[in-house]
LOTI-489902 format. One line per 3 residues: their letters; for each residue y, z, x of N, C-alpha, C, CB. Coordinates in steps of 0.05 Angstrom, whole numbers. Atoms other than C-alpha are relative to their C-alpha. Glycine has a CB too. Layout:
BEGIN
a) Y,Z,X,Y,Z,X,Y,Z,X,Y,Z,X  ...
This chain:
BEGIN
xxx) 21,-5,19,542,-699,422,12,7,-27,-20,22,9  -9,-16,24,554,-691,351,-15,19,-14,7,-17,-19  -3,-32,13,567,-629,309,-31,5,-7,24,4,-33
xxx) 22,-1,8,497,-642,272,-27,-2,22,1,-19,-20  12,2,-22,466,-662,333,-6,26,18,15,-18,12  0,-27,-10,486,-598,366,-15,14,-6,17,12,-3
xxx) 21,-15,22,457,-561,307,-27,-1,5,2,-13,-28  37,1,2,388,-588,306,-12,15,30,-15,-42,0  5,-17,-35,390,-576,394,-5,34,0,35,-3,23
xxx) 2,-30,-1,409,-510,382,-23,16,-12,22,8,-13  25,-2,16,359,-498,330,-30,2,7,1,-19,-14  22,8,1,306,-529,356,-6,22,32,-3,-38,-2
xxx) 12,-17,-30,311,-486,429,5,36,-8,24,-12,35  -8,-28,14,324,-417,388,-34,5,-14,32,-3,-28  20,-1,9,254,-387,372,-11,9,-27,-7,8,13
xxx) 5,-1,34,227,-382,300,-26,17,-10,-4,-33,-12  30,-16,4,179,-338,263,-10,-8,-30,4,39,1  -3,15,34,147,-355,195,3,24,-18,-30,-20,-12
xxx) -4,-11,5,159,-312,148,-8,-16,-37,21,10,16  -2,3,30,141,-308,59,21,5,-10,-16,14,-15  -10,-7,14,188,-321,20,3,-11,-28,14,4,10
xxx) -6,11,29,214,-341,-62,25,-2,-7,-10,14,-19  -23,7,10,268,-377,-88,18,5,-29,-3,-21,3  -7,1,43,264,-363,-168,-23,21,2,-9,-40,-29
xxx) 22,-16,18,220,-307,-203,-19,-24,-7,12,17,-30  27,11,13,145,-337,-225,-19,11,-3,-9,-18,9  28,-6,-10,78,-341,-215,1,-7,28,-24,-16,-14
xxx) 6,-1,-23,41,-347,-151,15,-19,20,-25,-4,-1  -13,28,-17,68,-413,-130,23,-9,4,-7,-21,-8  -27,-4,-18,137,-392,-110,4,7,27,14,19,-10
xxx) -5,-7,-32,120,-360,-50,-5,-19,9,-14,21,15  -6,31,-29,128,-411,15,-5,15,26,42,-18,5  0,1,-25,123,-406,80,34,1,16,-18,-25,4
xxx) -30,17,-8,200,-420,116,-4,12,30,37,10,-19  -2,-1,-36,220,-412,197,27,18,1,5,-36,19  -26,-14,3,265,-357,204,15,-1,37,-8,38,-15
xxx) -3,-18,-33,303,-334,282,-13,20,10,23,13,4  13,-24,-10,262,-289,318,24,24,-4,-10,-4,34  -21,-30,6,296,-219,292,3,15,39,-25,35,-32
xxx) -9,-4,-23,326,-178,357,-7,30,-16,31,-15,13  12,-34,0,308,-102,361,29,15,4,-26,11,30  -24,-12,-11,372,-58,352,0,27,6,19,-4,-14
xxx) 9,-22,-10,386,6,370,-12,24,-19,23,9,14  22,-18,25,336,56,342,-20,-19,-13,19,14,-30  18,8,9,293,2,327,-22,-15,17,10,-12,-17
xxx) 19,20,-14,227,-33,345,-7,-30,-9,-23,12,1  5,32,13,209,-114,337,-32,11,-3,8,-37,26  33,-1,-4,131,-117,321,-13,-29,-11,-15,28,-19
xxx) 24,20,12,82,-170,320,-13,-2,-28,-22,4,14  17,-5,12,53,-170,257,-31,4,-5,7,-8,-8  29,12,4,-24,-168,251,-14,-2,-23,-16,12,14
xxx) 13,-2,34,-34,-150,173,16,16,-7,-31,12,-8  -8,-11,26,2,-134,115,-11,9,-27,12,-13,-5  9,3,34,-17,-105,42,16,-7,-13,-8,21,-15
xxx) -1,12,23,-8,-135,-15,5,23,-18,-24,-16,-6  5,-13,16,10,-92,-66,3,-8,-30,10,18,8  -6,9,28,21,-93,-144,24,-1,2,-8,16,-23
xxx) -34,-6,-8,100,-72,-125,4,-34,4,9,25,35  -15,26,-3,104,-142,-97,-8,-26,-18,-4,-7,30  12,21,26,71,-190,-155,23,10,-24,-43,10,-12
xxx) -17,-3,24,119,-148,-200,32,-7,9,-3,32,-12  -27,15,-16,186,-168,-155,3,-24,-4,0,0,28  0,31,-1,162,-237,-156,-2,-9,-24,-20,-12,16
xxx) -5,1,30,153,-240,-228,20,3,-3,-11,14,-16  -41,-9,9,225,-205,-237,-9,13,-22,29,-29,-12  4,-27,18,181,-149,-272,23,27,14,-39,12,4
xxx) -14,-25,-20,224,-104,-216,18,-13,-3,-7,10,31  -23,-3,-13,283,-102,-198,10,-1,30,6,19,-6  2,10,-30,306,-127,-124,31,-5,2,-21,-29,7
xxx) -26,7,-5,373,-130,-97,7,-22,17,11,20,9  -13,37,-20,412,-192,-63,-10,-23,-12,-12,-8,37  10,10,7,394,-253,-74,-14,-27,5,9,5,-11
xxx) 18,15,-8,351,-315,-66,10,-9,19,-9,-15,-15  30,-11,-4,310,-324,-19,-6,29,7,-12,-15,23  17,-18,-10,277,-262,-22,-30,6,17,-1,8,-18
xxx) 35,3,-26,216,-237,26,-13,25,-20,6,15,53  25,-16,15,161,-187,1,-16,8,32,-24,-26,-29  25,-6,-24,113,-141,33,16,31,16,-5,-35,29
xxx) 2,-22,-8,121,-63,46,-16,19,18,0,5,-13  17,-11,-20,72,-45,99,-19,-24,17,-19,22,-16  17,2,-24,43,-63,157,-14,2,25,2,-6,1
xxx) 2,1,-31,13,-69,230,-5,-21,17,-17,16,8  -3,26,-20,20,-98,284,0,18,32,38,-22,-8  -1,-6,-42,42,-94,370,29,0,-6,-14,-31,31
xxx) -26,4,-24,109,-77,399,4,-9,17,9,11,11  -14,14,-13,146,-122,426,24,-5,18,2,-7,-10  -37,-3,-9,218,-108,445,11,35,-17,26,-37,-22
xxx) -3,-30,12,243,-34,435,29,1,5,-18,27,15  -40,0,-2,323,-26,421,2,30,15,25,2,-42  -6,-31,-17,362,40,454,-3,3,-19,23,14,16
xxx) 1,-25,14,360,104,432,-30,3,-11,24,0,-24  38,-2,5,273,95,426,-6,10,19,-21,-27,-2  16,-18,-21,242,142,465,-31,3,-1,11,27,-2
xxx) 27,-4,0,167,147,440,-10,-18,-7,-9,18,-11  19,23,7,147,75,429,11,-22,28,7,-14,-39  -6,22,-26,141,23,489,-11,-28,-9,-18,9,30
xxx) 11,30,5,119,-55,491,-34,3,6,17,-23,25  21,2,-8,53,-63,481,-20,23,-24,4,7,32  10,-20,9,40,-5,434,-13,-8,-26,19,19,-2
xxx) 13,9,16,-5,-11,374,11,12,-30,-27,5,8  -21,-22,15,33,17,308,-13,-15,-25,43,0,6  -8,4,35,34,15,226,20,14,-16,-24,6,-16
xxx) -23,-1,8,83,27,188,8,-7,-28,12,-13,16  -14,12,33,132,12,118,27,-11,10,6,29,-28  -27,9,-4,182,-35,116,13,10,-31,1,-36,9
xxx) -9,7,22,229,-56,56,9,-33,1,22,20,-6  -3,28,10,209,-119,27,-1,-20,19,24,-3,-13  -9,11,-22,201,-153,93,-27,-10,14,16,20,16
xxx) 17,-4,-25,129,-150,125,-16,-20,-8,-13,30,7  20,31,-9,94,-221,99,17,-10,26,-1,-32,-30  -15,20,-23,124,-248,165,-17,11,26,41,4,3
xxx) 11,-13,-27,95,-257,235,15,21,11,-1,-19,23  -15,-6,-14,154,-220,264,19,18,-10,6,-19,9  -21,-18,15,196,-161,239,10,27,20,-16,13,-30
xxx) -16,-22,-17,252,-109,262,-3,31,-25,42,-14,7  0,-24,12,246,-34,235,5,24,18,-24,2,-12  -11,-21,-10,272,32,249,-23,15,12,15,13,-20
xxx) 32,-12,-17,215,67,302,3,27,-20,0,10,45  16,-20,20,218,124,251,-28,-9,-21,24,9,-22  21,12,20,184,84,204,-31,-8,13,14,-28,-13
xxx) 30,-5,-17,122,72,257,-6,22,9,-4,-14,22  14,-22,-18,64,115,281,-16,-17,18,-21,23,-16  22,15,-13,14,97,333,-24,-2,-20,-9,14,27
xxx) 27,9,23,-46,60,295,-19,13,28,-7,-47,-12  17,-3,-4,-105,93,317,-21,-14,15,0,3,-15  20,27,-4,-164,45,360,-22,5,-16,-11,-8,31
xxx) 27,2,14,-214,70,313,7,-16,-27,-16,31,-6  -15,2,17,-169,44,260,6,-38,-4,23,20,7  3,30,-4,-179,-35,241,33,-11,0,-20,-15,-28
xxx) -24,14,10,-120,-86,238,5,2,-35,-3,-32,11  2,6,27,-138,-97,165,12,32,-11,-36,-11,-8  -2,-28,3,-139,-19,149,21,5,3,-12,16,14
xxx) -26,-22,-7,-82,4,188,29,-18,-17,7,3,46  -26,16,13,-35,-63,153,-3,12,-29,-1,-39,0  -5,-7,28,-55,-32,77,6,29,7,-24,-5,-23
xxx) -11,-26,-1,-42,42,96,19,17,-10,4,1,15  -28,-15,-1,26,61,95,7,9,-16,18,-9,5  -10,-2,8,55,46,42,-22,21,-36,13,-24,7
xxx) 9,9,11,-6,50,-8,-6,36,5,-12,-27,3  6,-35,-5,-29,121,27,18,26,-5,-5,4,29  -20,-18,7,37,149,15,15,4,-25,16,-2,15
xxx) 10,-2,30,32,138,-57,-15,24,-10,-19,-22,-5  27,-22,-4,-33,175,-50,16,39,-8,-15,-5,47  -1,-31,-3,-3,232,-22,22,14,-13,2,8,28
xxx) -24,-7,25,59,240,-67,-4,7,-17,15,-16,-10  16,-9,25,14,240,-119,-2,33,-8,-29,-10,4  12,-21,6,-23,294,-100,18,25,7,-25,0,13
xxx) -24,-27,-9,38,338,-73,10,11,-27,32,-11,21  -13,-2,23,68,335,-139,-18,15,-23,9,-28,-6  21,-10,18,10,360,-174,-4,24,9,-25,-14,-3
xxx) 5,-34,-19,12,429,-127,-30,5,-6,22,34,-16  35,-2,-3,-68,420,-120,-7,27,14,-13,-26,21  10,-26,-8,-107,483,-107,-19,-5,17,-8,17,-20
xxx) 30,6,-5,-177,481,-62,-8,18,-24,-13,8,34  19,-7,18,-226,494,-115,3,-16,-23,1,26,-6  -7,8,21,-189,459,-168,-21,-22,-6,27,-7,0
xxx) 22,13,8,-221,406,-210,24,-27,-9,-23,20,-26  -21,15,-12,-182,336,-200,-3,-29,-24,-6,-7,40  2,34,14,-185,273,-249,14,-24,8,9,-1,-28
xxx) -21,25,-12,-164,200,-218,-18,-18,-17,3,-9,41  3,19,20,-160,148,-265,2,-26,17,22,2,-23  0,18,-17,-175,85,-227,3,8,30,18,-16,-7
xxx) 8,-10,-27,-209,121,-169,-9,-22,22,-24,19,-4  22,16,-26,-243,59,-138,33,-21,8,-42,-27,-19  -14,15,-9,-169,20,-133,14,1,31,14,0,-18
xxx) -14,-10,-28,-120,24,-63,10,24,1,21,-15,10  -10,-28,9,-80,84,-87,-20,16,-3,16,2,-26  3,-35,15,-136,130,-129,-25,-6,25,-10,10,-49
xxx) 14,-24,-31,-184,122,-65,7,7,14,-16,-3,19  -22,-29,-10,-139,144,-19,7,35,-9,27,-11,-5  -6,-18,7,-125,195,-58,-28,18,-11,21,-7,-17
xxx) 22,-18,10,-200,212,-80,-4,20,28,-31,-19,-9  -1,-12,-25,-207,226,2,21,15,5,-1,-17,18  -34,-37,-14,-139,272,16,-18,15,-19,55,2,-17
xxx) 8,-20,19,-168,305,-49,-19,21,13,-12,-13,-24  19,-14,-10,-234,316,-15,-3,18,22,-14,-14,3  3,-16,-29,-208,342,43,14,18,-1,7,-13,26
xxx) -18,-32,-2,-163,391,16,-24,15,-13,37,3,-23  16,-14,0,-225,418,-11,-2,4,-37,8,24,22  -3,-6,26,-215,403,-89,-31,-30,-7,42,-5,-14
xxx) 21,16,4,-272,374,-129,14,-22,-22,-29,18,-10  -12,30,16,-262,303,-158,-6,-16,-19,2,-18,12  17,12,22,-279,260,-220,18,-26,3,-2,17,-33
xxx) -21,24,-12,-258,189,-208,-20,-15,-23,0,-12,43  10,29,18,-261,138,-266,4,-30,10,16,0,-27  -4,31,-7,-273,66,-256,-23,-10,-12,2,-9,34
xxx) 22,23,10,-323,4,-270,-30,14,7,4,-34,20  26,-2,-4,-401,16,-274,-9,-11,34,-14,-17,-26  12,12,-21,-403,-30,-215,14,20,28,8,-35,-2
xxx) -10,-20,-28,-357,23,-161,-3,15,-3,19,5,11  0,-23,7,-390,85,-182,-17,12,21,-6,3,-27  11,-14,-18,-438,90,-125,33,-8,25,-38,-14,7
xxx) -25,1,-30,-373,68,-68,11,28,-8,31,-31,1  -14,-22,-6,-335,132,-108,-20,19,13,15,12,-24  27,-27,-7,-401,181,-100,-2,-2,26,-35,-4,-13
xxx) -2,1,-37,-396,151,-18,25,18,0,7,-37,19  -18,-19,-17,-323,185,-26,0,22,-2,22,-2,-2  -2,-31,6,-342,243,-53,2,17,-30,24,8,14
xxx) -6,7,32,-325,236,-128,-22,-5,-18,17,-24,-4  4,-7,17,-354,251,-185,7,-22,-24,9,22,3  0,25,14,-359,181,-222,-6,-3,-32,-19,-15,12
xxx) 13,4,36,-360,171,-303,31,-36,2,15,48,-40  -8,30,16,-332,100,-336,26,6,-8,-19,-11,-28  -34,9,6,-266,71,-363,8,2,-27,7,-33,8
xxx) -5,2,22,-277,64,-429,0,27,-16,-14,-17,-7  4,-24,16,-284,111,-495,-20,17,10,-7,-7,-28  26,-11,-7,-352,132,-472,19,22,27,-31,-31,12
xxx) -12,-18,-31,-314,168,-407,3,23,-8,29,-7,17  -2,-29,10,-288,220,-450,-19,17,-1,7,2,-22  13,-12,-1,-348,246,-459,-23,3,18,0,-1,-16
xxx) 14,-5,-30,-380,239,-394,16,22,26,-1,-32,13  -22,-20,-16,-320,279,-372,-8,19,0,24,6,-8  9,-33,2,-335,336,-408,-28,2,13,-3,12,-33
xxx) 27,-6,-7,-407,328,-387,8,10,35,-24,-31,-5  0,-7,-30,-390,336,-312,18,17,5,3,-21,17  -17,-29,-14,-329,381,-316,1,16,-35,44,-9,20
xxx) -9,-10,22,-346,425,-382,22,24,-4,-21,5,-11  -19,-18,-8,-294,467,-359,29,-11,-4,-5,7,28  -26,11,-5,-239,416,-365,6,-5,27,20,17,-11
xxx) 4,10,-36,-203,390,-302,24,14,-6,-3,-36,19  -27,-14,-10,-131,426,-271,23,-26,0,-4,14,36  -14,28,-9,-98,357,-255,-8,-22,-7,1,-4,24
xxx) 3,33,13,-94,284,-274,18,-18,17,12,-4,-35  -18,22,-21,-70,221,-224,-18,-16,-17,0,-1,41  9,21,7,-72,162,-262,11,-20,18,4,-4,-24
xxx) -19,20,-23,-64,110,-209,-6,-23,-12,-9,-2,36  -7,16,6,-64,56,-251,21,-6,-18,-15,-6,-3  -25,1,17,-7,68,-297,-8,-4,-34,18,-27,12
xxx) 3,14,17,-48,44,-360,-26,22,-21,-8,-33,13  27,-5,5,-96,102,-372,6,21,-36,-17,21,35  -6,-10,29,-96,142,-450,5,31,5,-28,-5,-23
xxx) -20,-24,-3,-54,203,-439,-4,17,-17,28,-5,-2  3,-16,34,-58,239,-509,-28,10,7,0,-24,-35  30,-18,4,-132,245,-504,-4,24,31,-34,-30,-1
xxx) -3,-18,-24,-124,275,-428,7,28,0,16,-10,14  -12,-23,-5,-80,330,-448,-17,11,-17,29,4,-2  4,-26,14,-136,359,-495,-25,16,25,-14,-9,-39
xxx) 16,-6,-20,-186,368,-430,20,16,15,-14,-24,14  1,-17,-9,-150,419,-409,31,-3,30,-33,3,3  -20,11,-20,-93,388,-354,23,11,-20,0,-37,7
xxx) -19,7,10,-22,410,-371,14,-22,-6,8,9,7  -6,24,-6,29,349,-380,14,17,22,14,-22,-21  -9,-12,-44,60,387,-312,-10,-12,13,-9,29,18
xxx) 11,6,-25,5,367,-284,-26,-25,3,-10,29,8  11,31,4,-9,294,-305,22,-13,18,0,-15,-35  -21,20,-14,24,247,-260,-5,-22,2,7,4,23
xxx) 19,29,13,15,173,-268,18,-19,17,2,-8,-42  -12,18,-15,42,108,-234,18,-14,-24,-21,-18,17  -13,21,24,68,86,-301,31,8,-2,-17,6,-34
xxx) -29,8,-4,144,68,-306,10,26,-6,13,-26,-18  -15,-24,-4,186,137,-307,9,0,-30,25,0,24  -6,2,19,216,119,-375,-18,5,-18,8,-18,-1
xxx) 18,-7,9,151,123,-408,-14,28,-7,-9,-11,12  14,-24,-8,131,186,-376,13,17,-8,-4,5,25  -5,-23,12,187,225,-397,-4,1,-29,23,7,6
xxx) 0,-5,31,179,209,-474,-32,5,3,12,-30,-25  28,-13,3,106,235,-457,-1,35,14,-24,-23,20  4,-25,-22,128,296,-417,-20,10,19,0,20,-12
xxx) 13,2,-25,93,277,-363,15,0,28,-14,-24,-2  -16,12,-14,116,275,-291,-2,-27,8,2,12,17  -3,29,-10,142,215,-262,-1,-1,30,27,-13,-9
xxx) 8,-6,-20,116,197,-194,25,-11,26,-30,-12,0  -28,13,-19,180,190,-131,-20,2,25,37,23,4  26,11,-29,131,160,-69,31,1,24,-22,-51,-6
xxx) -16,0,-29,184,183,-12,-15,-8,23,10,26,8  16,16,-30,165,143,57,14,22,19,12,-43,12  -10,-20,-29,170,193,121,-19,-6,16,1,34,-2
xxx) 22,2,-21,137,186,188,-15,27,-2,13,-5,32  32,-19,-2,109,254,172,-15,-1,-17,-1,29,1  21,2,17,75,233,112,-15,-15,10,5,-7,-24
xxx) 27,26,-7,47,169,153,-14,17,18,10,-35,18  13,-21,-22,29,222,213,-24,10,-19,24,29,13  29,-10,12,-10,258,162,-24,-13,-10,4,14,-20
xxx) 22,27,17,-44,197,134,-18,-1,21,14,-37,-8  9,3,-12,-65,181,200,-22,18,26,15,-11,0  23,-26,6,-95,255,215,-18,0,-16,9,23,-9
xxx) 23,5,12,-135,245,164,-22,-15,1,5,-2,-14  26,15,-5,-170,190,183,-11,9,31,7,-35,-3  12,-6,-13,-180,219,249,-22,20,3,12,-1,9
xxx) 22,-30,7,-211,286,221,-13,-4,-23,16,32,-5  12,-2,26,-236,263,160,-7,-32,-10,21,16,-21  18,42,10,-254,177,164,24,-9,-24,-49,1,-25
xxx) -14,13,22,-196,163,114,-3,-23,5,25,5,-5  -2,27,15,-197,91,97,16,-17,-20,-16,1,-10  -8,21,17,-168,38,57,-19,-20,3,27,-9,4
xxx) 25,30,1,-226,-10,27,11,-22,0,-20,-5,-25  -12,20,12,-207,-75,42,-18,-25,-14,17,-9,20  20,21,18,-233,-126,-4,4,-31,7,7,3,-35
xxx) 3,30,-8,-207,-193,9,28,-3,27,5,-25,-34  -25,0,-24,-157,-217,70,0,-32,0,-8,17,39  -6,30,2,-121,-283,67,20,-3,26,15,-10,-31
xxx) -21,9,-21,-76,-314,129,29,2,-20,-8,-37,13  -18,-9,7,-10,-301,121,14,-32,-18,14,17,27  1,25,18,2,-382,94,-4,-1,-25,-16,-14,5
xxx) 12,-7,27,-41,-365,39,18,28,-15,-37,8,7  -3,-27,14,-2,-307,12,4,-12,-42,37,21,18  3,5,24,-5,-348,-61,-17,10,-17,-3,-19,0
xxx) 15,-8,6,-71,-338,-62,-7,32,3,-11,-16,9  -8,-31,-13,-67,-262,-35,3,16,-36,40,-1,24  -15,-18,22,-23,-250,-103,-17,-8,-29,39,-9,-4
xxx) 25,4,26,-77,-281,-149,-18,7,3,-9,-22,-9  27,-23,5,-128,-235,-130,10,12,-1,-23,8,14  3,-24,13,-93,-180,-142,9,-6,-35,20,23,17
xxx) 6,-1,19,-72,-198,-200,-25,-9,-28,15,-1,3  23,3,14,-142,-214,-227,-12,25,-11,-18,-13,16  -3,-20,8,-131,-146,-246,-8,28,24,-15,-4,-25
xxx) 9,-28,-23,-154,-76,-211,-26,0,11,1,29,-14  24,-2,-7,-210,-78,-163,3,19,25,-13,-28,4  1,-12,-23,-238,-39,-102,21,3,14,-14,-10,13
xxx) -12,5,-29,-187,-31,-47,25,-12,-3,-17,-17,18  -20,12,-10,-140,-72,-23,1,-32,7,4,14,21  -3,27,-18,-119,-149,-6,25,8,15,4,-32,-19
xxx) -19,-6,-25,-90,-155,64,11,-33,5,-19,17,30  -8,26,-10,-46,-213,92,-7,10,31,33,-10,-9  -3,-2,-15,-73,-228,157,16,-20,23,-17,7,-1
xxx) -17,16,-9,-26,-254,217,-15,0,27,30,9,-2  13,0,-30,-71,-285,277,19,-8,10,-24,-17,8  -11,13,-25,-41,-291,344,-6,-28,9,-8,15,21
xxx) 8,43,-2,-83,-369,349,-19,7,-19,-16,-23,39  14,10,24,-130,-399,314,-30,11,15,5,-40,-8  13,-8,-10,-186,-362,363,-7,24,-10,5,-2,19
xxx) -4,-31,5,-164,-291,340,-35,13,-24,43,3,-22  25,-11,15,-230,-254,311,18,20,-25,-24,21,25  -17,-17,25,-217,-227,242,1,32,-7,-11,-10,-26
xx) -11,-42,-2,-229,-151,258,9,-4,26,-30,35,-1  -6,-4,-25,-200,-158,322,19,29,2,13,-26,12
């Protein structure tokens, strides 16, 4: 048999997973599809099925080559997800085959099929959707970085600047449950979904300012801008130190504002806590739209159709049968 011959044999009886990836920085229509080797589980780690990934803004700005990404082409995309265990390497002691998990990778999780360190998984929840538990992770531990960094009081009085997005609801709910009251700006059209989380709803524009004061004439303690884009200057005269503004906007920025800059550390006890919360308190991630994992083109052109509700999820059916909340 020849050499190439071999090749393809070998190839073709070696099992394959699909996986997103990009060859060049663009727009949408770099990402692909390709056939990678089924990854192998090493020690300390678990393989998992995928069943859904989020989407975040982090990965539209990678693929642009607004970020920064190390190695180099083809790169993959995609920081959180869930899925099933599959294959468990040594040295795993609290995850078996079969188990239901979510989790954060790096840069890795559009794909049916991925290896990660079992620190990085918890058990997903069964009250807890596929869709839900794949935007979670990474998106919730944003959230809660936020609000650590802001040393929140119960009683305090809380401002989130793009309350109705994946980040500032997450974070309107931890808020609510540590027992602080909330004012969540966004669009006219998600002002009754924040008032479902608990929040205290005024608008985006100029007019906000003074719907602010109308609902907290007291000023507010804290400021999470989870969109990165929100007017800073006028914030600090309502009464927030800049201590205790914290924003998603690029670190460079923040310090010529003497603001802090936000460091989103991933730990299984930050995901543990995420996932306490939704058991004692319904946390959530809204998801808004969910595309097959094929489609992740389309995936990255709704989010960037700018900031809406929630979350887009990539979902990864097992066949073409699979029910879409399954």
């Amino acid at each position: 048999m020849a050499a190439a011959e071999l090749r393809n044999a070998v190839s073709a009886s070696t099992p394959q997973v699909k996986a997103v990836v990009y060859d060049r920085h663009g727009d949408a229509e770099v990402l692909r599809a390709i056939d990678l080797p089924m990854p192998q589980a090493g020690p300390g780690e678990v393989r998992i099925r995928v069943r859904a990934a989020g989407v975040r803004p982090g990965d539209i700005a990678l693929r642009a080559g607004r970020a920064a990404a190390p190695g180099g082409f083809p790169r993959r995309l995609g920081n959180e997800f869930a899925g099933v265990v599959d294959q468990v390497g040594s040295d795993v002691g609290d995850l078996k085959i079969g188990d239901e998990v979510l989790g954060w990778a790096v840069a890795m999780s559009y794909a049916e099929v991925l290896t990660v360190p079992a620190e990085q998984v918890v058990h997903k929840p069964p009250s807890m959707s596929w869709a839900v538990a794949g935007a979670l992770a990474a998106t919730g531990q944003t959230a809660l970085a936020a609000l650590r960094a802001l040393r929140l009081r119960a009683g305090e009085t809380l401002l989130i600047h793009g309350a109705a997005g994946d980040v500032g609801s997450v974070a309107v709910q931890l808020a609510r449950a540590w027992g602080l009251r909330v004012v969540g700006s966004a669009t006219p059209a998600d002002h009754d979904y924040l008032r479902s989380l608990g929040a205290l709803a005024i608008g985006e524009d100029e007019a906000a300012l003074a719907q602010l004061r109308a609902v907290a004439p007291g000023g507010v303690d804290a400021v999470f801008d989870a969109l990165g884009d929100a007017p800073h200057p006028a914030w600090l005269d309502l009464g927030a130190p800049a201590q205790r503004i914290v924003s998603l906007r690029g670190a460079s920025r923040l310090r010529r504002q003497r603001l802090l800059s936000l460091r989103s550390e991933r730990s299984r006890a930050g995901l543990t806590e995420l996932v306490g919360a939704h058991l004692r308190h319904g946390l959530l991630v809204h998801v808004r739209e969910m595309f097959p994992l094929a489609r992740a083109a389309e995936a990255h052109r709704a989010v960037e159709r700018g900031p809406g509700r929630g979350k887009v999820v990539l979902m990864v059916y097992q066949n073409a049968t699979t029910e879409l909340f399954a």
